[in-house]
N, C-alpha and C positions, 0 to 999 in steps of 0.2 A: 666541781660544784659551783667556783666563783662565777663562769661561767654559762653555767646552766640558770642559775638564779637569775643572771643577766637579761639572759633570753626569754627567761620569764616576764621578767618587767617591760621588755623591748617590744615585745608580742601587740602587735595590731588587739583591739579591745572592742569587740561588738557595740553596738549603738543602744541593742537590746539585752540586756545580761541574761536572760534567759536563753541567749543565742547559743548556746552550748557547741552544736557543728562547728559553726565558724571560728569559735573560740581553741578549739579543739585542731581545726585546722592551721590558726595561725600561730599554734605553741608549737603545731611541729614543724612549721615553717619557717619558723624564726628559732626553733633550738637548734634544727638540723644545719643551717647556714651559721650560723653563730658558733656551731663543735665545728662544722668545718673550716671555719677562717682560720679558730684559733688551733688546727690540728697543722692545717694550711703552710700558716706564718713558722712554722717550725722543721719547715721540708725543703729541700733542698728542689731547686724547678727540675731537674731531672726523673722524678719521683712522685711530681703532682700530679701527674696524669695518671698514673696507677691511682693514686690516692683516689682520685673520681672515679675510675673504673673500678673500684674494687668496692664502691659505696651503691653502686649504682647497679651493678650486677649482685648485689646484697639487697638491695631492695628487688630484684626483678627474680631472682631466686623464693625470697619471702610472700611471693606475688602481692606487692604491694597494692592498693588501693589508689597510690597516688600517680601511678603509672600506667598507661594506655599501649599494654605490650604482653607480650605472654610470651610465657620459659619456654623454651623448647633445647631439651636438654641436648639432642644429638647437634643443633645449632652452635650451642655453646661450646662444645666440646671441639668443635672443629676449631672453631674462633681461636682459643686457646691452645691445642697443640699442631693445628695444620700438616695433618697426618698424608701420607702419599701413598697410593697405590697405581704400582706400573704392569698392570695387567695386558697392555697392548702398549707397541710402541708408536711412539708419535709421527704422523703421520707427515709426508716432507713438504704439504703444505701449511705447517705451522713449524715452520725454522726456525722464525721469527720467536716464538715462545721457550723459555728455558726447560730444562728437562725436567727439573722440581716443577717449577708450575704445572707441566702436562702430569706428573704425580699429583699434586693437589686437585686440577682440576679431576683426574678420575675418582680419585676419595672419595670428591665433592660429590660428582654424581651417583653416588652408592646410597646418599642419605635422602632421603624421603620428601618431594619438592625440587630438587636438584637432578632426576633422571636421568632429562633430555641433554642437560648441559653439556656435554663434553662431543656430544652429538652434531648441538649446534653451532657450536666452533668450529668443529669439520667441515660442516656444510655453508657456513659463513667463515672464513678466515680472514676475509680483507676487511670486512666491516669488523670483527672484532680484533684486529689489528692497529687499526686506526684508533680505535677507544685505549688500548692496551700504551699506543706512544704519546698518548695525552700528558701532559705535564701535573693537572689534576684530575686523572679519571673518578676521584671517586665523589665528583658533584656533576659528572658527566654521567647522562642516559645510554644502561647498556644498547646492543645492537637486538633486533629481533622482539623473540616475548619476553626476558628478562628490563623490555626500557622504563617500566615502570615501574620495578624496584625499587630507583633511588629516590621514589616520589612517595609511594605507597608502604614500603615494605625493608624499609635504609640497614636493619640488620642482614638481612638474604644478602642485600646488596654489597654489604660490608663482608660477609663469606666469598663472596667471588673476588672483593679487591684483595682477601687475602688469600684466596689461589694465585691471580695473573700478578698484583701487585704489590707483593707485602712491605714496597719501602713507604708506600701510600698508607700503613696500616694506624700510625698513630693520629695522623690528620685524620684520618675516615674515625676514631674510634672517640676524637673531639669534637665530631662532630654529632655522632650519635648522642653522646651524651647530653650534649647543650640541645636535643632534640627531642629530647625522652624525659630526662628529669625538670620535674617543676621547675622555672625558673631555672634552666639550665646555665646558662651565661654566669650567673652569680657563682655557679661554681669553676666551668673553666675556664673562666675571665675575673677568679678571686684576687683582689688586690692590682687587677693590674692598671698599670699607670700612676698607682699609687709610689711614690719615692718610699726606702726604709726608711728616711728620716720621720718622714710621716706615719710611719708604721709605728716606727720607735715612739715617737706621742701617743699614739692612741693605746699602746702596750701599758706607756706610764699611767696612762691616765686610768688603765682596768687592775693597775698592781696594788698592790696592798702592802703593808709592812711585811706581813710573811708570804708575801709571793715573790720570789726572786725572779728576776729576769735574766732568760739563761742563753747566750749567742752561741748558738752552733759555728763555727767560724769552718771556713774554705778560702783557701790559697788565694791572697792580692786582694784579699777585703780585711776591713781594721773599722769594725761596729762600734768601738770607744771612740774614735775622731767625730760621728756621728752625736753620738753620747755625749761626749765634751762641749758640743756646741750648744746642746739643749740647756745640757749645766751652765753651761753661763747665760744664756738666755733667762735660767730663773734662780740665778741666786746662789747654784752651788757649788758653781767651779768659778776660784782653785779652793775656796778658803771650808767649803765644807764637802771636800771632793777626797777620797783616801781610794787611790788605784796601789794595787800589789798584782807582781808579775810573782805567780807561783814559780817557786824550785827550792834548788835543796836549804833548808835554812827559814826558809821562809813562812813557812805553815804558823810560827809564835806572830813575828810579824801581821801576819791576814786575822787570827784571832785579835790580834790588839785592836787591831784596826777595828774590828765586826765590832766590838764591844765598844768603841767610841762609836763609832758609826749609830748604833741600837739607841747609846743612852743619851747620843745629842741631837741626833734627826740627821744625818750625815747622808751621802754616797758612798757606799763603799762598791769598789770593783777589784773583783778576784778573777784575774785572767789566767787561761792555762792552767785550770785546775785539772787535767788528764793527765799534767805531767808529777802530777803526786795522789796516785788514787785511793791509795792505803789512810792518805788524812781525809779522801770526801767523807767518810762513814762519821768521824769525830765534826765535819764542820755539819752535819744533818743533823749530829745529836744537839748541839750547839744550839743551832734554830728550832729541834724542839724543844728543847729549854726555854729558850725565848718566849717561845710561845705558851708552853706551860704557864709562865710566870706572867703572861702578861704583859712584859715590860719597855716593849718595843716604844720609840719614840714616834709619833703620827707620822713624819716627813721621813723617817727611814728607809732606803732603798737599800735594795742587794742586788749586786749584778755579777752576773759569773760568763766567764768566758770557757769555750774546753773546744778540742775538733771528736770527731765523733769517737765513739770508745763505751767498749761494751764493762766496763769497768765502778763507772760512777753510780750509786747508787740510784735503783728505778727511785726510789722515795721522794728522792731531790730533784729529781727529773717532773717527779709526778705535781709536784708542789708548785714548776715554775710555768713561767710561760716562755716558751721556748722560741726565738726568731734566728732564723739565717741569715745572712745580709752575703750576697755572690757578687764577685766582680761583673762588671759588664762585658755581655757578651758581643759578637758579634767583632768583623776588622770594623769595622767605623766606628764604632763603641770606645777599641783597645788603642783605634789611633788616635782619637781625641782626647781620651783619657792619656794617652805618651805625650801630646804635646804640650796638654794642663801641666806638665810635671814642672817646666820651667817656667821660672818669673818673669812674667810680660817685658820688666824693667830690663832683667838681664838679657834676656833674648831681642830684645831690637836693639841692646847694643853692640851684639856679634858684625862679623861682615857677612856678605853674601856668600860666597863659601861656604863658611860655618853654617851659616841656614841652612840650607839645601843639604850639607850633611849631615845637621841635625835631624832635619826631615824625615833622611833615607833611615837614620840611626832609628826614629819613632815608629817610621812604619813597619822595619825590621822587628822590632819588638812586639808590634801588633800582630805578625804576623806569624812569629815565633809561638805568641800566648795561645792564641786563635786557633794556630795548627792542632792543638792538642785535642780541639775537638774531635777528630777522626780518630782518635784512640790511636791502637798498634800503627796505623796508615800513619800515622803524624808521626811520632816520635813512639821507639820502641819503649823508652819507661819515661815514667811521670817525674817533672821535676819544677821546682819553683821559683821558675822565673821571676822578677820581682821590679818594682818601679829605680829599686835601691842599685839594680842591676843599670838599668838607664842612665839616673843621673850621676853614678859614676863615668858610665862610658862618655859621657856627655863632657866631665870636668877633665877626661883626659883627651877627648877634640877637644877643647879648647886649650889645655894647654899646650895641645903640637904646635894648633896653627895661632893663636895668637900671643906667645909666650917663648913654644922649647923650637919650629923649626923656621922661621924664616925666609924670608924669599915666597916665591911662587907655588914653591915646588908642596905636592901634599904627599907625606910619607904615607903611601896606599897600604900595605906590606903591614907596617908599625901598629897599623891601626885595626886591621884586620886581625893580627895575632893576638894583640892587646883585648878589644873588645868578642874575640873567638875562642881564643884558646885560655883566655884567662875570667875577664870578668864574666860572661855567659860560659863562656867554657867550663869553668870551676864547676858550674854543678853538673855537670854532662860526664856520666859513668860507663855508656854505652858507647862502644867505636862506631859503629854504625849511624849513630845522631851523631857524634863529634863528626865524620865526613859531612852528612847533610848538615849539619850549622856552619861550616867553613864552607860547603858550597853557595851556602846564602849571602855570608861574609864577599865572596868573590865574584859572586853576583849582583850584589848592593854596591859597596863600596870599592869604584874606580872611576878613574876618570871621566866614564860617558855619563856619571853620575851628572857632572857641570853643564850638559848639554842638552839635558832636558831629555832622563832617560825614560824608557819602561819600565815599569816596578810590578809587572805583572812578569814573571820569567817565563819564559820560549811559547809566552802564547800567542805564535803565530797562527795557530787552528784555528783561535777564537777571537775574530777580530773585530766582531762588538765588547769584547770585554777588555779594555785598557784603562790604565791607570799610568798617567806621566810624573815623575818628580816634578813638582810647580819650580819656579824661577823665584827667587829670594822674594819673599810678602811681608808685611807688617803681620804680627803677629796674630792678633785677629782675625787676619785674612784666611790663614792657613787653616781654621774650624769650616770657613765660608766654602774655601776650595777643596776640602773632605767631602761637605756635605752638594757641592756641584758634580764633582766629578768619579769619588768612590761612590759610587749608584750600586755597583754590583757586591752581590755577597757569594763570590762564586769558586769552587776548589780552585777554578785558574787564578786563582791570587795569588795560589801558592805553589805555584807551578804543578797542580795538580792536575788530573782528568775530571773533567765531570763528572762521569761515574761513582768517583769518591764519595759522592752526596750520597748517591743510593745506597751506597755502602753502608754508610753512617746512619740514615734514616732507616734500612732492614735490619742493621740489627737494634736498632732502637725499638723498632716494635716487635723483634722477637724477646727482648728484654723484658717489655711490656709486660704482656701475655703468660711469657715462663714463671714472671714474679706472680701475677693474678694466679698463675693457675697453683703456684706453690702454695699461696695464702687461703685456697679454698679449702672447705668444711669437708673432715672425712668422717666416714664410719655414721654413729646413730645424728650428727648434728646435719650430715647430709640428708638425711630424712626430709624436711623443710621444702625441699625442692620438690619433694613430691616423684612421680613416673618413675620410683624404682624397678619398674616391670621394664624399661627401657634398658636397665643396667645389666651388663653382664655379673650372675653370681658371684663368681670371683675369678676376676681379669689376673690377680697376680697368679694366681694358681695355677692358670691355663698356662700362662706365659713360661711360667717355673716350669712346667713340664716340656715344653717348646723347646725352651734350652736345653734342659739337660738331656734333649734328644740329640741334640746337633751338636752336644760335646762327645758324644761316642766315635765319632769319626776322627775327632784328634785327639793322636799320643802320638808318641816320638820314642823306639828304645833306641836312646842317643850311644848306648855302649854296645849295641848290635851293630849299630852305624859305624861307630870308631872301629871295631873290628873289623869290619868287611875294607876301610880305606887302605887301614895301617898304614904301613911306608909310603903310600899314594899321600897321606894326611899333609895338604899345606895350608897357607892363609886366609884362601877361601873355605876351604874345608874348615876351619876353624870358628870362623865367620857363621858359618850355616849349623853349625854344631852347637854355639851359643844360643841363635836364635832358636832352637830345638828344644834347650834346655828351659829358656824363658817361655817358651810356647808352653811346654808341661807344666811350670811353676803356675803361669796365669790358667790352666785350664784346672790343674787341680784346687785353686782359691777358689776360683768360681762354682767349680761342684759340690767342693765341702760345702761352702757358704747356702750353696741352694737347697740342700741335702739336710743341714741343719735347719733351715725355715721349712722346708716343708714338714719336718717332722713337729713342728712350733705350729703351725697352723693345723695338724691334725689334731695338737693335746696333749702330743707323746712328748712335747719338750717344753719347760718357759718360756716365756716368750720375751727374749733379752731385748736391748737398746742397738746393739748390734743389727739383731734378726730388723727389728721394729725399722730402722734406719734402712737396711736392705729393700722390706716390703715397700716401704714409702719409692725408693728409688725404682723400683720395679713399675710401680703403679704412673709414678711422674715422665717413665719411660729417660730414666737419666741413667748415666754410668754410675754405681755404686760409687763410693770412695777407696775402698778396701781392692777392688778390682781394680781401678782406676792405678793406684799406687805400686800394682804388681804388673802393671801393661806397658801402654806408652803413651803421651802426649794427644790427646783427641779433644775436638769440640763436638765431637759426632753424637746424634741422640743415639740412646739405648740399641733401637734397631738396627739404624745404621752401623752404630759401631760393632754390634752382630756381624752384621754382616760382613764387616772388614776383616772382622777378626778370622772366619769361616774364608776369604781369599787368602789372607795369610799362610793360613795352615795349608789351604791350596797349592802355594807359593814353594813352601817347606816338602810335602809329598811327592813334587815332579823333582825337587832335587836328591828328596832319597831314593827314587827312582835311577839315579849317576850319582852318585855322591862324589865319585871322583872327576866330574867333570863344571867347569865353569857354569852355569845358565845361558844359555846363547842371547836374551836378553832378563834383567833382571830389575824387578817394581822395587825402586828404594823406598817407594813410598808404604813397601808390606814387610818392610825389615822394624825390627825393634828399634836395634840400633846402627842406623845408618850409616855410621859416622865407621862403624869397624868393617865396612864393606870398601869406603872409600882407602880407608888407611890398608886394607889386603892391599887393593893394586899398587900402593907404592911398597908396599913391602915386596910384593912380586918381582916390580920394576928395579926395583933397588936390589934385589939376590940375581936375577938373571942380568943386569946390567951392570952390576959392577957397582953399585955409586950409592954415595949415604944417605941414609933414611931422613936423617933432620935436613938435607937441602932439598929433598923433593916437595911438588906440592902440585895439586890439580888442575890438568887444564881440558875445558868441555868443549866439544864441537857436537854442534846441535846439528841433525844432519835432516835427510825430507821424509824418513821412513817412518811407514809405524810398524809397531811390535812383530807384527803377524808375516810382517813382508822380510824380518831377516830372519836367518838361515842360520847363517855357521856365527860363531860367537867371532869377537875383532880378533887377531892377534896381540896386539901389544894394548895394554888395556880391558876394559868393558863396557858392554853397552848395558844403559841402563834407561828406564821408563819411569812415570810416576810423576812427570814434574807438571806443573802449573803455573803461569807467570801470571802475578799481578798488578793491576796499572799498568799494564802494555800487553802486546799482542807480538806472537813471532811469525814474521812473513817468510814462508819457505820459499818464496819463488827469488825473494832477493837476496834470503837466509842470513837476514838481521831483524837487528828490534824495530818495534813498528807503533804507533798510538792506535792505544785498543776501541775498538767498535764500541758505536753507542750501547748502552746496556749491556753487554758481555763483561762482568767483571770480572771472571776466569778465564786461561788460554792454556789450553793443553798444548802440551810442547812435544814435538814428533821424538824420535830414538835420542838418546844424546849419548855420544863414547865420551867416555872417560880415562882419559890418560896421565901419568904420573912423570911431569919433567920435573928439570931443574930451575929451582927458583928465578936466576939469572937468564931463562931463557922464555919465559914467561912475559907474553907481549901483550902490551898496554895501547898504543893507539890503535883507535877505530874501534876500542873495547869496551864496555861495559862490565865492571868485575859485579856481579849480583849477587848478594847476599840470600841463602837456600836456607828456610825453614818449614821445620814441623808442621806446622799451624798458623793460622789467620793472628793467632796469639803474638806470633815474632817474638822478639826480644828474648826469653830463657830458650826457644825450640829451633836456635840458630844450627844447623850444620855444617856445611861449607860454604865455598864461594867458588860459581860457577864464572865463567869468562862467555861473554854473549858479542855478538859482532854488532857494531850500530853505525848508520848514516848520520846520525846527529850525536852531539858531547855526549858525553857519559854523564854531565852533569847535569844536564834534561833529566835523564830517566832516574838521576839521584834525589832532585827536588820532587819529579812525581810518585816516589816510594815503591820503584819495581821493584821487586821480589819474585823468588819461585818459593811454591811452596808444594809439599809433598800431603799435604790435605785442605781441600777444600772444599765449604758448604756445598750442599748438591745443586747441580749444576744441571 
């Protein structure tokens, strides 16, 4: 309400007061911008583009008055879940197009307006190829009758960037908006340029004694340094300044405080209050006390710190004004921000040396924080890096070289383990990041460092994209020579591929979308929209019946099977009899479960949280949870994962077909659990060859065949199908790793046998050992580690984050 009343006052005021339109126009002009800044300032930038999308498709739903656009519900629908139908296959003169897009664009053309499209791509492939490798197609005019789209008609035009282009999807969906809504800019251009600190003022200045100001905080941001400055600026730090860092013990302490704080006009700040949530409820009643009574002193502030947590009271939430304050993003952002970290004084009285590897030490950092952007592709888990982590590393270079060693010589080795395996190291839980952070380590720090090296790693591909270590600068200088020569903000910084970016931008606007489409209005508040004659009756219904058609084809009698092996029963048999087991267990959850909603949706049952939560999932086209937990590892939508599930069982029935015979080739990627397919062949290897089970371990030769062209199964080992490599490409003509094609971020990988040696005989140069998961997810869906042959280091393809993975988005 503080707020609202604001907006009231703030409101442009007719000349004429009988102006009632205009008046009326500028209250909602100036409430709606005014809710949104201050909904805004309390969101995290990852999340503010939903925030406008999800306002803005509320008003175009509502069919606002204030908008020059009309609902068109089968449009929206696509927007949001970018449905695919592959009714024909794609034709070989669009190669160049991935196989989801030729699913999307068919959809596309199923819905009304859209026909001819997928027509015209056939008939034009080069002119809409050319549009498709545009850097920003989606301010580019299509090819054909679609060119006027992106002038006349930017939503149509915005459905086709999300068939061909969907990493384009959240720039094209920012631009819509700043083109559709009043005064669009104000919203997705809120605050920018504006500093927090600045924020942080104009906060204080709309708080009130009972309004707390409440800082959502995120990793390598500290909003009281901020805070502190203001305070002394007016008077209140240190001598009328009370900060309490919550934890155990502490909660009498923060009351003390609030109560001096209230009855002398004080600051008080309460940070980390998530890590005692059981006292937020008492510090709420607390403040409405306060407030009951009256007694607050005028100049009284409250500030609370917490990270996000479903925990602390809505009330207290509801009361405050909420801001985030985010580290800066970006490598030039994190490098400059690394080198602010040390004292101008102390740093130009280093030698040249120490500079230069101070330098390397900054930009590592930067590049460390930075990587995290790419999610799984950066680093498989999350962890918190820290300024704290720096200038340690930084006081132990300086005490090698101007203190503990001497001479010339720089202890390469000491400094590398130290600042690797310890100070950054310490928080790195995952083996996998610990190899990629000591490859950075040994990539950074060595001697060609002094000579003026590359700090872009192995990117010879990209030889407009370079970055040199500078030569020892006045300290100053070295902000000057960031900003001359890091120009580029590009994955090869981090010895990445290109591609990476697309990666990161597709699923950002599949993120988008899923979250908008999750937040939409079901049931009678859908009404609003109007054109229920567009809607199917009831979509879950059909769907419910769909399935539990296409579960009648799989069962498994798993004790029919074990009879007919018997004495034939080994480790493979073993293997294929668990998957059997797990097949029945998930097919019978899924039919009770649908068994019991339909009977909910006829009347004949209540209609539980359970049921309710299934319908929802059915309708969002997602994997249950309940299904999900009886399955295996998937990012796959509803359909898709349908459909997987339906080859699986495929998989399962050619082997009860032999049960006593190997698969002559076998998809690991349609086993539950993969991992006891790979352990059979050494247990094979290990009873027929003599030799123990704990020193064996895997080793792959990826060979040039596909599935359909072998014949008899390997002899010693098995051949196995299903893999995908990412961030690189597998060249079979020279049958090593390779850097993957522009745009292809998947690479199906031809047959690969799988054989079970001994550890010591397991060879390392010219190899790439690659880490094999589940899903795009990495990190919990690791299964093994394949051996890949390569013409360049292994440590190339370790900084670019190749992986195989046994599912990937469609492709």
């Amino acid at each position: 309400t503080t707020f609202f009343f604001k907006a009231i006052d703030r409101a442009e005021k007719p000349t004429d007061a009988k102006d009632v339109a205009f008046r009326v126009a500028a209250l909602k002009k100036t409430i709606r911008i005014t809710i949104f800044r201050w909904v805004n300032r309390g969101t995290f930038s990852r999340h503010r583009l939903i925030l406008v999308t999800q306002l803005l498709f509320k008003l175009m739903r509502r069919r606002s008055p204030d908008l020059d656009v009309t609902f068109n519900r089968a449009y929206f629908e696509f927007l949001l879940s970018g449905p695919k139908l592959l009714k024909e296959e794609k034709p070989q003169s669009l190669s160049w197009l991935p196989e989801n897009c030729w699913g999307c664009v068919q959809a596309l053309s199923e819905i009304k307006g859209f026909e001819t499209f997928a027509a015209d791509i056939v008939a034009s492939p080069n002119r809409f190829k050319e549009w498709y490798n545009k850097p920003r197609p989606e301010v580019i005019a299509l090819p054909s009758n679609w060119r006027k789209l992106v002038t006349h008609n930017f939503f149509m035009h915005m459905l086709i960037v999300r068939a061909l282009r969907p990493d384009r999807l959240t720039a094209c969906m920012n631009i819509y908006a700043e083109r559709t809504m009043p005064d669009g800019k104000l919203f997705t251009q809120c605050d920018a340029g504006v500093s927090f600190t600045e924020i942080l003022k104009r906060s204080l200045n709309d708080s009130a004694t009972t309004t707390p100001i409440f800082f959502i905080l995120s990793p390598g941001a500290d909003p009281v340094v901020n805070l502190q400055d203001i305070g002394a600026r007016r008077g209140y730090f240190p001598k009328k300044w009370h900060r309490v860092a919550l934890g155990e013990g502490q909660d009498v302490v923060a009351m003390r405080k609030l109560a001096v704080g209230v009855r002398e006009g004080h600051w008080v700040i309460l940070e980390n209050i998530h890590l005692m949530p059981s006292w937020t409820g008492e510090l709420e009643k607390a403040l409405n006390d306060y407030t009951g009574r009256k007694s607050y002193h005028p100049d009284f502030r409250l500030f609370l710190s917490a990270e996000p947590s479903d925990q602390i009271p809505i009330g207290l939430l509801e009361r405050s004004i909420k801001l985030t304050n985010e580290p800066p993003q970006g490598l030039v952002q994190n490098l400059k921000r690394a080198v602010a970290t040390f004292e101008k004084e102390e740093f130009e009285y280093k030698d040249g040396k120490c500079k230069m590897i101070a330098f390397a030490l900054c930009h590592y950092h930067a590049v460390i924080i930075e990587r995290c952007k790419f999610g799984p592709k950066g680093w498989n888990r999350s962890y918190p890096f820290n300024t704290g982590d720096l200038e340690n590393s930084a006081q132990v270079l300086s005490n090698y070289l101007e203190r503990g060693s001497g001479g010339d010589k720089i202890p390469w080795s000491d400094l590398r383990y130290i600042f690797g395996e310890i100070l950054y190291g310490g928080h790195i839980t995952d083996d996998w990041d610990r190899r990629l952070n000591m490859t950075y380590m040994r990539t950074f720090f060595k001697a060609e460092l002094l000579d003026g090296m590359e700090l872009f790693p192995y990117s010879e591909s990209f030889p407009e994209e370079k970055f040199t270590s500078p030569e020892p600068l006045p300290y100053d200088e070295y902000f000057t020579y960031i900003d001359d020569f890091l120009k580029v903000e590009s994955p090869v910084a981090f010895g990445m591929h290109p591609n990476a970016e697309i990666a990161v931008r597709t699923l950002e606007g599949e993120n988008l979308f899923r979250t908008v489409q999750e937040l939409q209005p079901r049931g009678a508040e859908d009404m609003e929209s109007g054109n229920q004659e567009e809607k199917d009756e009831n979509p879950v219904g059909s769907l419910l019946a769909k399935i539990l058609e296409k579960l009648k084809s799989i069962q498994f009698d798993t004790e029919d099977i074990a009879t007919r092996i018997a004495e034939e029963r080994g480790p493979y048999q073993n293997v294929f009899l668990q998957e059997c087991d797990r097949m029945n267990i998930l097919r019978n959850e899924i039919k009770n479960s649908l068994e019991e909603l339909e009977l909910g949706m006829k009347g004949e049952l209540q209609m539980s949280d359970r049921m309710e939560d299934l319908s929802q999932s059915l309708f969002l086209n997602r994997v249950p949870l309940n299904w999900a937990a009886k399955a295996y590892p998937s990012r796959k939508s509803l359909g898709d994962w349908l459909e997987n599930l339906m080859e699986r069982s495929e998989q399962l029935l050619r082997w009860c077909d032999e049960p006593t015979s190997i698969p002559v080739v076998t998809d690991l990627s349609l086993c539950f659990n993969p991992q006891s397919f790979l352990t059979a062949i050494m247990q094979v290897t290990a009873q027929t060859q003599q030799k123990e089970l704990d020193k064996l371990t895997i080793m792959t030769d990826v060979t040039r065949k596909q599935p359909e062209e072998i014949e008899t199964a390997v002899r010693d080992g098995a051949y196995i199908t299903g893999l995908w490599l990412e961030a690189a490409r597998w060249d079979s003509k020279q049958s090593c790793l390779e850097e993957c094609l522009p745009r292809v971020l998947f690479d199906r990988v031809p047959v690969v046998v799988c054989r079970a040696i001994m550890r010591e005989k397991l060879e390392t140069n010219g190899v790439y050992t690659c880490p094999v998961y589940k899903t795009t997810e990495r990190g919990p869906t690791y299964v093994f580690s394949a051996t890949l042959r390569t013409k360049y280091p292994a440590d190339k393809w370790t900084l670019a984050g190749v992986v195989m993975l046994l599912e990937v988005p469609a492709v």
